[in-house]
C-alpha positions as CSV (number, residue, x, y, z in Angstrom):
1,X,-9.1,-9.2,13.1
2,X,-7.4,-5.8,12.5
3,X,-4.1,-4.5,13.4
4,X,-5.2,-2.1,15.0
5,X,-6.0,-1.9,18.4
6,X,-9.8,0.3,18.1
7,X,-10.9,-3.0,16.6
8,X,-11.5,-4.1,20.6
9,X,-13.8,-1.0,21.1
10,X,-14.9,-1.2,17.2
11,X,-16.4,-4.5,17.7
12,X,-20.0,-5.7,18.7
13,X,-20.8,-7.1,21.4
14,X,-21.5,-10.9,19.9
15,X,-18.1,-10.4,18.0
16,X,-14.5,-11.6,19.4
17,X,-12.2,-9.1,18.3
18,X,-8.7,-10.2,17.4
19,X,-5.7,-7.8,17.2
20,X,-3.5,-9.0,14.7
21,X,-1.6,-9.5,11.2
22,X,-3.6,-10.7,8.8
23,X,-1.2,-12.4,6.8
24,X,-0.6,-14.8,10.1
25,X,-3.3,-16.9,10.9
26,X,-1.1,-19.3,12.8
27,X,-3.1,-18.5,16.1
28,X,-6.1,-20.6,14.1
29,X,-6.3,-24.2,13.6
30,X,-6.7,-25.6,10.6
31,X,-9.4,-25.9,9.0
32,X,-11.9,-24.0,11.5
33,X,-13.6,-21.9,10.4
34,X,-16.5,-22.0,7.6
35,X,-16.1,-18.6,6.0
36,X,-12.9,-16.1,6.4
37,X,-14.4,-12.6,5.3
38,X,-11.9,-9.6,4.3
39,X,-13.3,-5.9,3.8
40,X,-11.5,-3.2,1.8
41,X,-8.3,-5.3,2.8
42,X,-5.9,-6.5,-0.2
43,X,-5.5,-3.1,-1.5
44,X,-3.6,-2.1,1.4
45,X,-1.4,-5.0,1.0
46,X,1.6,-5.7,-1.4
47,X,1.5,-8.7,-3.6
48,X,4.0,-10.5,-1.0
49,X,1.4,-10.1,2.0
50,X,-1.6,-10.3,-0.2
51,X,-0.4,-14.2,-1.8
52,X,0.7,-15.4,2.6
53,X,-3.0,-13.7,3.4
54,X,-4.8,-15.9,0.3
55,X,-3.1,-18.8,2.1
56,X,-3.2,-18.5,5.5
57,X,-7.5,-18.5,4.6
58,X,-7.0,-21.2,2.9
59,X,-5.3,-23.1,5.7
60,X,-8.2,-22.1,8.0
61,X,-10.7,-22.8,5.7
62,X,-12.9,-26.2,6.1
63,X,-12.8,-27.7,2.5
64,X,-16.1,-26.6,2.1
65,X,-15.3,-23.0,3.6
66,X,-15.5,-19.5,1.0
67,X,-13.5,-16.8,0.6
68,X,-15.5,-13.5,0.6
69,X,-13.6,-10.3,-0.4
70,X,-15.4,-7.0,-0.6
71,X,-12.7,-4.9,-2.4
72,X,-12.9,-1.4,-4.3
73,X,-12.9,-1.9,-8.0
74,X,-10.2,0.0,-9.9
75,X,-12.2,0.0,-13.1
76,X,-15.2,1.4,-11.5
77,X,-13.4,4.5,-10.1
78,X,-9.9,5.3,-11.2
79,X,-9.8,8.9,-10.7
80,X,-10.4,7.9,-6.8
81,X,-8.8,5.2,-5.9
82,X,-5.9,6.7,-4.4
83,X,-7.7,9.5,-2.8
84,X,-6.7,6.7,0.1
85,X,-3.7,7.0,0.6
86,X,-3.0,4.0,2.6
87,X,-3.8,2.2,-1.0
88,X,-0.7,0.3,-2.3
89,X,-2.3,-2.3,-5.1
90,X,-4.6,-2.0,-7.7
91,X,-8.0,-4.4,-7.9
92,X,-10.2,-5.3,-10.7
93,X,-12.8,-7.5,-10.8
94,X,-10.9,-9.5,-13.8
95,X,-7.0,-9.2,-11.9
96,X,-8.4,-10.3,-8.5
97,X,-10.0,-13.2,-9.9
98,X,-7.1,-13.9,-11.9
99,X,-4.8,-13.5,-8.7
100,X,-7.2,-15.4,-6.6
101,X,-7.5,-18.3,-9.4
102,X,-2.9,-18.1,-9.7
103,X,-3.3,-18.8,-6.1
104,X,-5.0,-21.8,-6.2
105,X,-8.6,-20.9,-5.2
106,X,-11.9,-21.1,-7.1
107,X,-13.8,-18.1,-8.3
108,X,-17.5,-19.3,-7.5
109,X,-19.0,-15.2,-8.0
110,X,-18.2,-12.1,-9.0
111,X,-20.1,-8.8,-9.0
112,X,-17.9,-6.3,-10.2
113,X,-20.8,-3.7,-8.9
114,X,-22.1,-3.9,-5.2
115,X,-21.3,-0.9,-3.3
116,X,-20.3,2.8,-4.0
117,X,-16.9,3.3,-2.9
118,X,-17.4,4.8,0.0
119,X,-20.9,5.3,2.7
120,X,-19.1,8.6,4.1
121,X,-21.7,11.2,3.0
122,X,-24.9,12.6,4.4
123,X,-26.4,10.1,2.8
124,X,-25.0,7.1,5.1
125,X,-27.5,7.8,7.8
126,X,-30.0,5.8,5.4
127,X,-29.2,2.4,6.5
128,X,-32.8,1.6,5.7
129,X,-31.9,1.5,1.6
130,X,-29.2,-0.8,1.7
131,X,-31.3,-4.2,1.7
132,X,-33.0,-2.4,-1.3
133,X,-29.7,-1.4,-3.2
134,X,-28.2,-4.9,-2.4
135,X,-31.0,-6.5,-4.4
136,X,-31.4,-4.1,-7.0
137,X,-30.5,-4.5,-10.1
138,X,-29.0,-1.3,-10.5
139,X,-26.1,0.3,-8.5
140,X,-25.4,3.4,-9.2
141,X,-22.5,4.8,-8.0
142,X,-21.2,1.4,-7.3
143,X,-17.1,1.2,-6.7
144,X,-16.5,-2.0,-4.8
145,X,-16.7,-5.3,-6.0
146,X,-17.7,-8.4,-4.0
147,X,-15.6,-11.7,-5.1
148,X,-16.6,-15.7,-3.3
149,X,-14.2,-18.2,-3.6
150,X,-13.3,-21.5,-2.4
151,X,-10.6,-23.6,-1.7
């Protein structure tokens, strides 16, 4: 889901694109779906829109159903962070869990490093490395943070 349109062209062919607002769900029953997945999403959202998108998942969500946020980690990389201009809150691994756990959910992992901030460089055609970084232990120039919660 996206609000903007490109996400029709955007998407694969086994995925149903949705062009929407995040923070309404309403077109979804509830709980239906087993995992709602947001990338590089909150920061572009105030606190108002972030809190109606944490529980519009929660409405979707099957009891049993987690939360997956892959966000950019503030403390990781301060001094570019707002090189993105379209960024309007501020993420760490410690506030976003305490947001997420305010808003009723339950942090079940945190790894405040698992991605650089960013795959745009030369270096982004080497899709082969990334199972490799994912389970390595090390992560350097890591900026984003993945968070699971449930309900």
């Amino acid at each position: 889901m996206d609000i903007d349109a490109t996400v029709v062209q955007a998407a694969a062919p086994h995925v149903t694109p949705v062009v929407g607002d995040c923070t309404d769900l309403s077109r979804f029953d509830a709980a239906s779906f087993d995992v709602v997945f947001a990338s590089n999403l909150l920061e572009h959202l105030e606190r108002p829109m972030a809190s109606r998108l944490l529980a519009e998942a929660h409405r979707v969500l099957r009891p049993d159903g987690l939360l997956i946020l892959l966000q950019p980690n503030f403390r990781l990389n301060p001094k570019r962070y707002f090189d993105d201009f379209t960024h309007v809150a501020i993420y760490t691994d410690k506030s976003l869990s305490d947001f997420l756990t305010a808003e009723g959910w339950t942090v079940r992992q945190v790894m405040p490093r698992f991605l650089p901030l960013t795959l745009k460089s030369k270096a982004s055609r080497l899709t082969f490395v990334v199972p490799w970084y994912l389970r390595s232990p090390i992560k350097p120039l890591a900026g984003q943070m993945l968070v699971v919660a449930s309900r």
